[in-house]
N, C-alpha and C positions, 0 to 999 in steps of 0.2 A: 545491570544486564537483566533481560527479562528469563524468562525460567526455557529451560530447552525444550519444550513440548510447545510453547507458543513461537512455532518457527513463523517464515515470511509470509508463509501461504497462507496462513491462520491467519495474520494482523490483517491481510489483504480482505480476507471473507470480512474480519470485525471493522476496517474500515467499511466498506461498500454498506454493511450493515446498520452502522452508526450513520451514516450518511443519511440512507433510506429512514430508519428510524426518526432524525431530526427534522428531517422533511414532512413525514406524515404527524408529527408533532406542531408543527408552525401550522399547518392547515387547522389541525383541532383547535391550536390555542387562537387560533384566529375567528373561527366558527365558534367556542368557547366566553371568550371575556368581551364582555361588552362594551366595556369604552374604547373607542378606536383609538387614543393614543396609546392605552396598556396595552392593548391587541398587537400593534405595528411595533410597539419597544420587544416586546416578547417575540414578535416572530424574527425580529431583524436579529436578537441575539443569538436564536435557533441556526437560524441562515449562515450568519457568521460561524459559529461551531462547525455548522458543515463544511461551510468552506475550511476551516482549518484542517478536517478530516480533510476533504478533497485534497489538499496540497501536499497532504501525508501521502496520501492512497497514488498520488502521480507518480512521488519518487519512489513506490515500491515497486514499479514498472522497470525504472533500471539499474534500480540498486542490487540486485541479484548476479548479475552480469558483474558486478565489480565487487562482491562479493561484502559490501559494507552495506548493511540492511541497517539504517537508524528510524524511529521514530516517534516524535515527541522526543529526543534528542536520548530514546534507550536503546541499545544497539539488540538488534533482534537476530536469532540463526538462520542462516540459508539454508532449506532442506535439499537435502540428494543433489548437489551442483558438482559436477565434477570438477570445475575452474575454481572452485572453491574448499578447503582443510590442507592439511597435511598431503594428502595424494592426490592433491589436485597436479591436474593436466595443463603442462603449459604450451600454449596450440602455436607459439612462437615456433616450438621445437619440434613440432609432427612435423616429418620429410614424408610426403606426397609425390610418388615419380608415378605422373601417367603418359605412358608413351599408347602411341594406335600404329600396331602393326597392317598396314594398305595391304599387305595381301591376303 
């Protein structure tokens, strides 16, 4: 388990971040190394990484909602969710009566 101060909203920022990072890194190393097959093997492993971020950074969209934040297979905290700890709210059970009194 990852430490309680890196909740879900954190990895999300360090995804999006890592992302953008590997992206402006494949430009360099491609502007960078001069043989175009080192060039294309180094950018496509960059790309690849991101992709793997990106597939992270999707499920952190609804895994809050179900209250199981994993990533890279380490289960991460959900911050301030009410459907989520100990006093979480089970919204099966809120009784809602709205009546409209016509006069």
């Amino acid at each position: 388990m990852l430490p309680e101060w890196l909740d879900a909203d954190r990895v999300n920022i360090a995804l999006v971040g890592g992302i953008a990072s590997l992206a402006v890194a494949a430009v360099v190393a491609i502007r960078l190394i001069r043989r175009l097959a080192l060039a294309v093997t180094v950018a496509l492993i960059l790309v690849g990484a991101a992709a793997v971020l990106a597939v992270q950074w999707t499920g952190m969209r609804d895994c809050q909602q179900t209250c199981s934040c994993e990533v890279l297979g380490r289960t991460v905290q959900v911050p301030a969710n009410p459907l989520c700890g100990p006093d979480r709210l089970d919204p099966g059970r809120i009784n809602v009566d709205i009546s409209i009194d016509p006069s």
